[in-house]
LODRENFI-67739 format. One record per residue (C-alpha): x, y, z; residue in one letter; residue number from 1. Coordinates in pm, 1 decimal. Each point is the difference from the previous one (the first is absolute). Example, Ala and Ser with C-alpha at 12.3 -4.5 7.8 and 13.67 -1.06 7.14 Angstrom:
NODE        X        Y        Z resn resi
NODE   1230.0   -450.0    780.0    a    1
NODE    137.0    344.0    -66.0    s    2
***
This chain:
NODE        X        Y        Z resn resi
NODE   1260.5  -1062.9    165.6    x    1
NODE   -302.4    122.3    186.0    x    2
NODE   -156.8     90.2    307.3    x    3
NODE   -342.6   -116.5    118.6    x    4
NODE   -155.0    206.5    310.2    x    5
NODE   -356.0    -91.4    176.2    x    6
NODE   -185.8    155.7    272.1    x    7
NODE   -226.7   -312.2    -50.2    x    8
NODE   -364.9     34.9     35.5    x    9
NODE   -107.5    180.2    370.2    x   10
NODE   -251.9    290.4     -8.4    x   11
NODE    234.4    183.4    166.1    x   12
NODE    273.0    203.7   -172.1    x   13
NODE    335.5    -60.4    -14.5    x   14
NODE    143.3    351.9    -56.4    x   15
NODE    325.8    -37.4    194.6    x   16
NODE    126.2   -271.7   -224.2    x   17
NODE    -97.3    108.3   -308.6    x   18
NODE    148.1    377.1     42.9    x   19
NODE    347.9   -158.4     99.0    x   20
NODE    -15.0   -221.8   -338.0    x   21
NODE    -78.7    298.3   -219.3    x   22
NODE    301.5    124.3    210.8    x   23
NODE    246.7   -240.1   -125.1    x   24
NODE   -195.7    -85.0   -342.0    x   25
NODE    304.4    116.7   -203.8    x   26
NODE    223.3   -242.5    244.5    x   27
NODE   -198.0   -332.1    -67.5    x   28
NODE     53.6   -275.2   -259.1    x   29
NODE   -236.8    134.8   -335.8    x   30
NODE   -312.0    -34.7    -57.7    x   31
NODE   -124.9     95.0    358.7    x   32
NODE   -375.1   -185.5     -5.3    x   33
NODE   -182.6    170.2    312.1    x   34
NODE   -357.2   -191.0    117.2    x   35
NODE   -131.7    288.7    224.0    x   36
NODE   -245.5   -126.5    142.7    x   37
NODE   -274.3    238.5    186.1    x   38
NODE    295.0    258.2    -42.4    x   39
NODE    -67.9    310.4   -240.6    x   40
NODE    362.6    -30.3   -182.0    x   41
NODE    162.8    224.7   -291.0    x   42
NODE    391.1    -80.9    -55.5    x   43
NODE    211.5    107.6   -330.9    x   44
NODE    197.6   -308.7     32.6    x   45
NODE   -230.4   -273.3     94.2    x   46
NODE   -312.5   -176.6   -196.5    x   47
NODE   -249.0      5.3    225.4    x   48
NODE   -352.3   -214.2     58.2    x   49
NODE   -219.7    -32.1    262.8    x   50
NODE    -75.5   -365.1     30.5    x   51
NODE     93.6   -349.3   -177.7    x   52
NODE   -116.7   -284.8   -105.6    x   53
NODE    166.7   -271.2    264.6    x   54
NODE    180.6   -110.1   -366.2    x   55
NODE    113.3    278.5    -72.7    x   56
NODE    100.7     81.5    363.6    x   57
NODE    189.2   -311.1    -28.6    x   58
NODE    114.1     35.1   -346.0    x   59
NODE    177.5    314.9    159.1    x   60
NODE    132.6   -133.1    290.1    x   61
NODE    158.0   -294.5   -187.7    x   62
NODE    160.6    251.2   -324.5    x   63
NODE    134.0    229.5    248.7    x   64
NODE    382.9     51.8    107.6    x   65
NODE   -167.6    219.7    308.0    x   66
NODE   -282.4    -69.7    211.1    x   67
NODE   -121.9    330.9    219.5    x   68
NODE   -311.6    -97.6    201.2    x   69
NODE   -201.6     70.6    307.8    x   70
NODE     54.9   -263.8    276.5    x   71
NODE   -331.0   -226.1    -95.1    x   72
NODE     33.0   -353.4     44.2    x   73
NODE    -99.1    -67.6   -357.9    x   74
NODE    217.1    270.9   -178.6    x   75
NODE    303.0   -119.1    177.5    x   76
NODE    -94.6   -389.5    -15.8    x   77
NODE    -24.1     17.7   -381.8    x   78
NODE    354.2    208.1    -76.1    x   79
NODE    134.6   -244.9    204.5    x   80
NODE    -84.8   -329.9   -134.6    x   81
NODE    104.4    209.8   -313.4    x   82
NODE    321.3    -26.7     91.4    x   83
NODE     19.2    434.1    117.6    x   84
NODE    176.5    157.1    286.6    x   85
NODE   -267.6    249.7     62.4    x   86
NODE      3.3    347.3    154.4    x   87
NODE   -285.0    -31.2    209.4    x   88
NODE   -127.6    354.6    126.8    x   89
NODE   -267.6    -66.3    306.3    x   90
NODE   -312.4    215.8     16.1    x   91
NODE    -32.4    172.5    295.6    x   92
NODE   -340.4     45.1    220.2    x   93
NODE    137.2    349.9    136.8    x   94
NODE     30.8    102.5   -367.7    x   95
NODE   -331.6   -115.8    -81.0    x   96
NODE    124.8   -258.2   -181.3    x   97
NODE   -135.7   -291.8    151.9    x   98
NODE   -250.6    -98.2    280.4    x   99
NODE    346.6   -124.1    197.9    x  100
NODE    365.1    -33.7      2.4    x  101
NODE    -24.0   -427.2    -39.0    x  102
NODE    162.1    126.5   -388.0    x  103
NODE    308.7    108.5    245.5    x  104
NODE    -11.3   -296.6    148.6    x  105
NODE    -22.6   -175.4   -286.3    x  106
NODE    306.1    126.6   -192.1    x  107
NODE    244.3     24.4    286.8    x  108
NODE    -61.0   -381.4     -1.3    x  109
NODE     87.4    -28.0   -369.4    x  110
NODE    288.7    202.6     47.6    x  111
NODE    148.5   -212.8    317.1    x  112
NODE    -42.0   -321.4   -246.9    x  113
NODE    174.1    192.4   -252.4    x  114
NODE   -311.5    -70.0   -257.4    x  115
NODE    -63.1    391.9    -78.5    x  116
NODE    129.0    316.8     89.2    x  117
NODE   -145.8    236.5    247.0    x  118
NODE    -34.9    335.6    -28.1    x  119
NODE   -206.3    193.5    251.2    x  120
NODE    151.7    339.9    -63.5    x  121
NODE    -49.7     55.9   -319.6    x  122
NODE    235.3    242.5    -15.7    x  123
NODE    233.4   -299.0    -48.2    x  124
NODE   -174.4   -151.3   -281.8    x  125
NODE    284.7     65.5   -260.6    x  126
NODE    188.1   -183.8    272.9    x  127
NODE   -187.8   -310.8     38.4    x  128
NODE    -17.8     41.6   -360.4    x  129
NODE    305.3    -78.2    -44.3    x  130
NODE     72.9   -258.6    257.3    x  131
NODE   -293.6   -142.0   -141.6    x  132
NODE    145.6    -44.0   -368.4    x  133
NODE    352.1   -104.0    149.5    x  134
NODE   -159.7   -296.5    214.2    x  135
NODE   -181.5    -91.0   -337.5    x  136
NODE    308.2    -60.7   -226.0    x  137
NODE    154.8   -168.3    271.0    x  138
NODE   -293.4   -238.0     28.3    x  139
NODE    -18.0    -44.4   -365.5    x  140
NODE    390.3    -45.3     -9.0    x  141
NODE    -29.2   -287.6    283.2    x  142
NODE   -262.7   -156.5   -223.9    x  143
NODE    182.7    -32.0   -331.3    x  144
NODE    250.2   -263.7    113.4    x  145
NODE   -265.9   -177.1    223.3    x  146
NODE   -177.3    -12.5   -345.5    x  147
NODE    296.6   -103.4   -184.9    x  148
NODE     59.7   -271.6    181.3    x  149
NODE   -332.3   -133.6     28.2    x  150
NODE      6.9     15.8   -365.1    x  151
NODE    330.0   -237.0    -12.0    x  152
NODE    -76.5   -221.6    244.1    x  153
NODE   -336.3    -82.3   -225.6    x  154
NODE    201.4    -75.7   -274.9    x  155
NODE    302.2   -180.2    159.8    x  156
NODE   -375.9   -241.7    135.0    x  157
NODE   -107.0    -20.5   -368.6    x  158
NODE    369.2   -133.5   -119.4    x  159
NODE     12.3   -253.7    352.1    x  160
NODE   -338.6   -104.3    -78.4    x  161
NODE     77.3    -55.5   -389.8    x  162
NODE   -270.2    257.5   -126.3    x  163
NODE    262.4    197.2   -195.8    x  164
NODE    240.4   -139.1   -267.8    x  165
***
């Protein structure tokens, strides 16, 4: 179990986010890997590094039961061909977060094609957390059998075709 959280790589900080995951640190699947970004960051419970390598940043992504990011296109395009429900937290121009609100935008759209979960307020974070992790083993749980019986139906092919004896 683990939890992977990126601000991804603006000049801008991403404060906001960051302060509600050191929040809820104690809360999260363990390890909690934070990438903070242009964000000065100190958290008891989280291992924290600035930026990544995009393999490692992948790497992450990919060994991770929890993906927390910013609403960037690329952030939330690779947890999701990963196979993550992410919480995706949208930096905010008002905040200073951003140079507009298209990261709003951006992860309401997500949210409506149930490919992420939005969380604007991050005073719900633990929430989305959690809705987050629920919509994950039910996605993973929906995939076994699909899995299953793409596995069988390749064999039953392999005894029809007289491959296996």
């Amino acid at each position: 179990m683990s939890t992977f959280v990126t601000v991804g790589n603006a000049r801008q900080p991403f404060a906001r986010m960051l302060r509600a995951v050191a929040a809820i640190a104690r809360d999260l699947p363990r390890p909690v890997f934070v990438q903070s970004g242009a964000t000065p960051f100190q958290a008891p419970d989280c291992e924290i590094e600035a930026f990544l390598s995009i393999t490692e940043f992948e790497r992450r992504v990919a060994q991770s039961d929890l993906v927390i990011t910013h609403a960037g296109a690329g952030s939330v395009i690779t947890a999701v061909r990963a196979g993550k429900v992410p919480v995706v937290v949208p930096r905010l121009a008002g905040e200073g977060e951003h140079v507009d609100d298209h990261q709003t935008e951006f992860a309401r759209e997500l949210a409506r094609m149930g490919r992420a979960v939005a969380v604007e307020d991050v005073s719900n974070l633990l929430a989305g957390v959690r809705e987050a992790r629920t919509r994950q083993t039910e996605a993973l749980a929906a995939e076994r059998p699909a899995t299953m019986i793409g596995m069988v139906a390749d064999v039953l092919r392999g005894y029809a075709g007289g491959s296996r004896r």
